[in-house]
C-alpha positions, -999 to +999 in steps of 0.1 A: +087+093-171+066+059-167+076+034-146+073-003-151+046-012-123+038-053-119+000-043-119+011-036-157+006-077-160-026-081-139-042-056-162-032-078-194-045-106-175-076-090-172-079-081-206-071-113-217-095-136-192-122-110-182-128-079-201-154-088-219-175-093-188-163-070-161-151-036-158-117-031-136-115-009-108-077+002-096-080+014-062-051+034-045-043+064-025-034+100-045-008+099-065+005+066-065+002+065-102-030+049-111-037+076-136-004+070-158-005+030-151-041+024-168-031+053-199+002+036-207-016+006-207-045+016-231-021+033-253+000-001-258-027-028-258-056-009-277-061+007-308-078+039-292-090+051-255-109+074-244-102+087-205-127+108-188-108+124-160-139+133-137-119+155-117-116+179-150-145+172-173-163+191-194-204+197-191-207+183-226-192+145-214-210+148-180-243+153-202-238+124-219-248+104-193-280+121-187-293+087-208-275+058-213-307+036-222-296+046-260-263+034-261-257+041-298-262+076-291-243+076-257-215+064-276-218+088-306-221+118-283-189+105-259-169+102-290-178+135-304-174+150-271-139+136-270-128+139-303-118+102-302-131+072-328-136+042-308-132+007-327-154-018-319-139-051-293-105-029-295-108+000-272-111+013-243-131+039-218-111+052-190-132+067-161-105+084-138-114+096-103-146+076-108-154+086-068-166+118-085-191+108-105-210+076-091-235+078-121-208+068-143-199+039-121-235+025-119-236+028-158-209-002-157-230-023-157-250-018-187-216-008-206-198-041-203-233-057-210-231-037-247-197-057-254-184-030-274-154-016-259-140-024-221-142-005-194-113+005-167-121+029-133-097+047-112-105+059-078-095+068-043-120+065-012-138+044-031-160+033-006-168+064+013-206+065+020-209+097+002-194+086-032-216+049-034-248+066-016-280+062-043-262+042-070-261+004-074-228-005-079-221-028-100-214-067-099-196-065-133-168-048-120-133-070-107-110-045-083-073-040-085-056-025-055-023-005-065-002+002-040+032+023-036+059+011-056+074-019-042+110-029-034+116-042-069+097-017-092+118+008-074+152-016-076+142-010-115+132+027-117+168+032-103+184+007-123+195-009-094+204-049-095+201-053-058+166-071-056+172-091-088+210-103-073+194-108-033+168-129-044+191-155-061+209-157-024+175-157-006+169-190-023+200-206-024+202-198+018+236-184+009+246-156+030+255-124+011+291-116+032+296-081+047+301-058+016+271-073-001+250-069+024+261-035+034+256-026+000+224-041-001+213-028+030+222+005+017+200+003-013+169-008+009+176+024+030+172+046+003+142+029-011+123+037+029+141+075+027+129+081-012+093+055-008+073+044-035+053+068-050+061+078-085+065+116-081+091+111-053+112+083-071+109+105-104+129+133-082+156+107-071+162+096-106+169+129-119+191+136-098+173+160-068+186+163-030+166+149-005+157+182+006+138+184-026+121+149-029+112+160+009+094+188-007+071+165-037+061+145-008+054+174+021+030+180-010+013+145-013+007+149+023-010+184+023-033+165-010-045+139+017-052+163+049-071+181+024-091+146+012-095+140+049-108+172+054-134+168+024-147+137+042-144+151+077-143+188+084-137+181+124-100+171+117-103+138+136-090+120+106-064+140+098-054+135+137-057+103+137-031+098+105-006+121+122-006+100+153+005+071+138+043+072+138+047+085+179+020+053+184+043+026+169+069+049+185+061+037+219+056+002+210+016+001+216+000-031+217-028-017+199-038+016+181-054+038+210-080+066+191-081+084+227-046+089+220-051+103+185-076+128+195-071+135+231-106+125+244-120+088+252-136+076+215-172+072+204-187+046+180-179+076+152-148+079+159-143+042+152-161+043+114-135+072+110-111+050+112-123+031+087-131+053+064-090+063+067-082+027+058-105+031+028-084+058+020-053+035+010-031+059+026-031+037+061-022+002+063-046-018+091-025-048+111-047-069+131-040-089+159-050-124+157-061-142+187-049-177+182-026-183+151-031-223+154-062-208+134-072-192+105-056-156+108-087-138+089-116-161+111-094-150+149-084-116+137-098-089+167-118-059+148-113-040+188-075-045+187-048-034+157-026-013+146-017+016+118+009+018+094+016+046+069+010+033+033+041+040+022+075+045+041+087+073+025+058+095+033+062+080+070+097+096+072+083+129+062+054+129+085+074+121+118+087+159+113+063+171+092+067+201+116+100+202+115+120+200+081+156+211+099+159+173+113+140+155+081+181+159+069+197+150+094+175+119+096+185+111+061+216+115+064+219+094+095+198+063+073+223+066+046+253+065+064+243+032+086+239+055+117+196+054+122+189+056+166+177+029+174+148+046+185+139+051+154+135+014+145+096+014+138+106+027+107+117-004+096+086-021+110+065+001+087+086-008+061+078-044+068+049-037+070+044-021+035+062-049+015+036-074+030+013-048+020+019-051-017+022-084-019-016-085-014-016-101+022-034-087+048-015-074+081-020-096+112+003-095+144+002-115+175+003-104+212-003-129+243+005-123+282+040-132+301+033-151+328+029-139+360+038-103+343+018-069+333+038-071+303+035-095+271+049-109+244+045-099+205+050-111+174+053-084+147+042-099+115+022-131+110+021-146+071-003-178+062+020-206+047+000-233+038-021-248+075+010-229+092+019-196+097+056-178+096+062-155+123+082-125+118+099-104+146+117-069+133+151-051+148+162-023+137+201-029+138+217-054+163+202-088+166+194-080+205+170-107+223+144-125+202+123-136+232+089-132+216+103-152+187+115-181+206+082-183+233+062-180+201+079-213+188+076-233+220+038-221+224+025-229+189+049-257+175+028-274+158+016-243+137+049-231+133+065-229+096+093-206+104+106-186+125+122-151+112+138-124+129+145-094+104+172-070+109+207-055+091+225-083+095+234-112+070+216-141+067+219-167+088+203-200+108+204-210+141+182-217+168+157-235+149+152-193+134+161-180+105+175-146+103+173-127+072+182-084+060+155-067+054+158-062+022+143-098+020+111-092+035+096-090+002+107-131-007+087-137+023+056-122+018+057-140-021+026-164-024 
């Protein structure tokens, strides 16, 4: 079952603009379908491909880059090796889990100089130390980030009409009225319950409880503690990505290690962290320290947050040790009934549309005067000189304090104002507030 991905066009963009001179990279986490994205592709657009799947290849292909000075030869000996006739400036050489095999990723750059054929990579923890370590990698090589499925790739997997039909409301500021936008709402829920990656929204298609999709993605899970474990045998990683939904549970200004691993944090600790970003499987927000600025130049590398990459893996891993009250959580989503406790769910769902839209994460925190306590702002997009600051509920409206002191402080830098929650659209106050389900119109470029 293949489902229609948008990074579908950016790789016919690349084919169309820049093949000739660079390579593509698609980076992701496990499993979120990079594998059947570029091999759908190559069977549509070219008249032959060859993929090397590194993580299952056979001595014969890996000795055909003993020497890649002779390139007629390489390419003789690949193709016998594969059983595959390439045609000259019409196919295409997949390298699949390229992380394996860095020799095959420094070749790149004498590949795409041949102008033969083009040249597509696939990996996860890409940049770990161990897996560039000794090789130059190459300049001639664009990257391509694939994410989860997003709102709308899963709105179409399902053959739902519910981000098509919102998105006509979103820009006419017409509010959907209460059936819609339960409806609507509904929809949304079961795209954070099910999430984005391809094996999980398979199960809900055909059919399967969510007792079952539960299971496919207890599995994705166990395939990344064991990644984690590959790049650090200590467990501190691992700890670190289990920690993630109790820290946004307690409303943390910042992601605390010491909290993650139950001892005060080193410097290594810190480059752990990073290498779990590089993973794809977290989602970094960081705090900016004065919006009326660039977000990227104030950004604080000492102070951020974690998200989970995807939402529906985040549901599973706040009782990953506990399956009995995974269904009652679902069922509690589904029928409009989620504790309001529970409302950093949404956040990370916020979080992970903004995500795929290929924004980085920034959020905003400042002190309350004459106060231990402080204000924040959850999500912070660029819009033009000005930035849109976005505040997240889970069900009622509540108080929007942040929001509205926000406003006041940084008028001038102010685009908009938006507080996100279950409710219909509406305006007032000088801020707009909007149902989740149209974060993703927001984070649009």
């Amino acid at each position: 079952m293949y489902f229609r991905r948008k990074a579908y066009d950016q790789l016919l963009s690349w084919k169309k603009e820049y093949a000739d001179s660079y390579a593509i990279l698609i980076e992701g986490a496990r499993r979120v379908g990079k594998t059947t994205l570029v091999e759908e592709f190559a069977k549509n657009e070219y008249s032959s491909y060859i993929l090397l799947d590194f993580a299952n290849v056979s001595d014969t292909v890996i000795s055909c880059f003993d020497d890649i000075h002779n390139l007629d030869f390489f390419f003789l000996r690949l193709q016998a090796a594969t059983g595959v006739d390439l045609v000259k400036h019409d196919s295409v050489i997949i390298f699949d889990e390229i992380q394996l095999f860095p020799r095959a990723r420094q070749a790149i750059k004498y590949l795409v100089k041949d102008g033969r054929y083009h040249y597509i990579e696939t990996g996860s923890l890409i940049s770990i130390k161990k897996n560039v370590n000794n090789i130059l990698v190459p300049s001639e090589e664009m990257k391509l980030t694939l994410y989860p499925m997003d709102f709308e790739e899963f709105s179409l997997a399902i053959g739902s009409k519910t981000y098509e039909q919102s998105k006509k409301f979103f820009c006419q500021k017409m509010p959907a009225g209460q059936a819609l936008n339960r409806q609507w709402m509904r929809d949304f829920r079961i795209y954070m319950a099910v999430g984005g990656m391809p094996q999980a929204v398979k199960g809900f298609v055909e059919g399967r409880s969510f007792s079952a999709i539960d299971r496919i993605k207890r599995n994705i899970v166990q395939l990344y503690e064991d990644d984690f474990r590959k790049i650090d045998n200590t467990g501190r990683i691992s700890a670190m990505f289990h920690s993630i939904p109790a820290q946004l549970s307690r409303d943390k200004k910042r992601f605390l290690i010491s909290e993650a691993l139950g001892k005060r944090k080193n410097m290594s600790d810190e480059g752990l962290i990073y290498d779990l970003v590089d993973s794809k499987t977290v989602l970094i927000s960081h705090n900016t320290t004065d919006p009326r600025v660039s977000l990227s130049s104030t950004k604080s590398i000492d102070s951020y947050k974690l998200y989970i990459a995807d939402t529906g893996l985040f549901m599973t891993l706040m009782f990953i040790d506990r399956p009995d009250m995974q269904n009652e959580l679902y069922s509690k989503m589904l029928s409009y009934k989620l504790p309001a406790n529970l409302g950093y769910l949404y956040e990370n769902a916020v979080a992970q549309v903004v995500a795929s839209s290929d924004r980085e994460l920034y959020y905003h925190t400042w002190e309350k005067e004459n106060s231990t306590h402080y204000y924040e702002i959850d999500f912070l997009l660029s819009k033009g000189t000005k930035v849109s600051a976005i505040e997240v509920k889970s069900s009622g409206l509540g108080e929007f304090k942040s929001l509205k002191r926000f406003k006041e402080k940084f008028s001038k830098s102010v685009a908009q104002t938006i507080l996100l929650s279950q409710k219909d659209m509406k305006h007032e106050g000088g801020i707009d507030f909007l149902p989740i389900y149209m974060a993703p119109f927001l984070a649009e470029r």
